[in-house]
C-alpha positions in Angstrom: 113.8 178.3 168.7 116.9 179.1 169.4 120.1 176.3 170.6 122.0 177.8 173.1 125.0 175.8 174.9 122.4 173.5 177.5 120.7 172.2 174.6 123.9 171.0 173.2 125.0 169.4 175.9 122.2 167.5 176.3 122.4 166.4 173.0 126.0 165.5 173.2 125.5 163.4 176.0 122.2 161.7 174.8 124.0 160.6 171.7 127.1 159.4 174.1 124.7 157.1 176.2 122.6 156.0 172.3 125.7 155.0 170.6 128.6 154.5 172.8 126.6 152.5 175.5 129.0 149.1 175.4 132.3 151.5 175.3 131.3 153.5 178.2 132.7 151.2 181.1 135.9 150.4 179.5 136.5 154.6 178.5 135.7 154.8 182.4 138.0 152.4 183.7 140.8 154.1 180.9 139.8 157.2 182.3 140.6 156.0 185.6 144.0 155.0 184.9 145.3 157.7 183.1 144.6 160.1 185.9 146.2 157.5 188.3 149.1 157.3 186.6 149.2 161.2 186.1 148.7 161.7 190.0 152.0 158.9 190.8 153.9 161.2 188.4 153.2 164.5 189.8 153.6 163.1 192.7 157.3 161.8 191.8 158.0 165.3 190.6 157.4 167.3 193.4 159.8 164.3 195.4 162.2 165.1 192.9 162.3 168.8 193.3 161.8 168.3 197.2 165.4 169.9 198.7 165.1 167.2 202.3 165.6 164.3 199.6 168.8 165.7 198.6 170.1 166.3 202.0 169.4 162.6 203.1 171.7 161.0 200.5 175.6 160.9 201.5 178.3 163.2 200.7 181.3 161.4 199.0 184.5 162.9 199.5 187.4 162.6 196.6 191.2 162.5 196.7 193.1 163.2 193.6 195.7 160.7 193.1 199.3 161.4 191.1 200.2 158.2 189.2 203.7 158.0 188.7 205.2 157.7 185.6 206.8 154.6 185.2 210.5 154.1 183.6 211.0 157.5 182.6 208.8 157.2 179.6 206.7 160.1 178.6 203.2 159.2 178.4 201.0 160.8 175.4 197.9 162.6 176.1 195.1 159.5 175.4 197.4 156.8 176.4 197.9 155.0 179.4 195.3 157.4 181.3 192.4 156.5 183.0 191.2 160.0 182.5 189.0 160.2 179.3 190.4 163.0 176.8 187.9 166.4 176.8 185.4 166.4 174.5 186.0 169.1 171.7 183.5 170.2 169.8 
């Protein structure tokens, strides 16, 4: 006689409901979860990549500002700015 892939699942899932009888409901329920919390996050990722979310937040529109220097003192780069120096790597 020969197994072929039937038998084995049968036998898989008669030893599942034998031995792991107590454990089934609360593998369910964990079960259950995950894929909840898998749905919320594809979910959140398609929002994310979706372009109409983008278009409702507002534009914000800059003015650069000159600060005078003040006394005739020269200013050294890193001092007195309230632009951070570039990073240099």
């Amino acid at each position: 006689m020969r197994l072929e892939g039937w038998h084995l699942i049968i036998i898989i899932v008669l030893a599942l409901v034998l031995f792991a009888a107590p454990k089934l409901p609360g593998m369910a329920r964990s079960l259950g979860q995950s894929m909840r919390i898998f749905k919320s996050e594809v979910r959140e990722m398609k929002k994310d990549g979706n372009p109409e979310a983008a278009a409702d937040s507002d534009a914000v529109e800059g003015k650069v500002v000159n600060h005078p220097r003040s006394n005739g003192t020269e200013s050294r780069p890193g001092e007195g700015t309230d632009v951070p120096p570039p990073n240099r790597a």
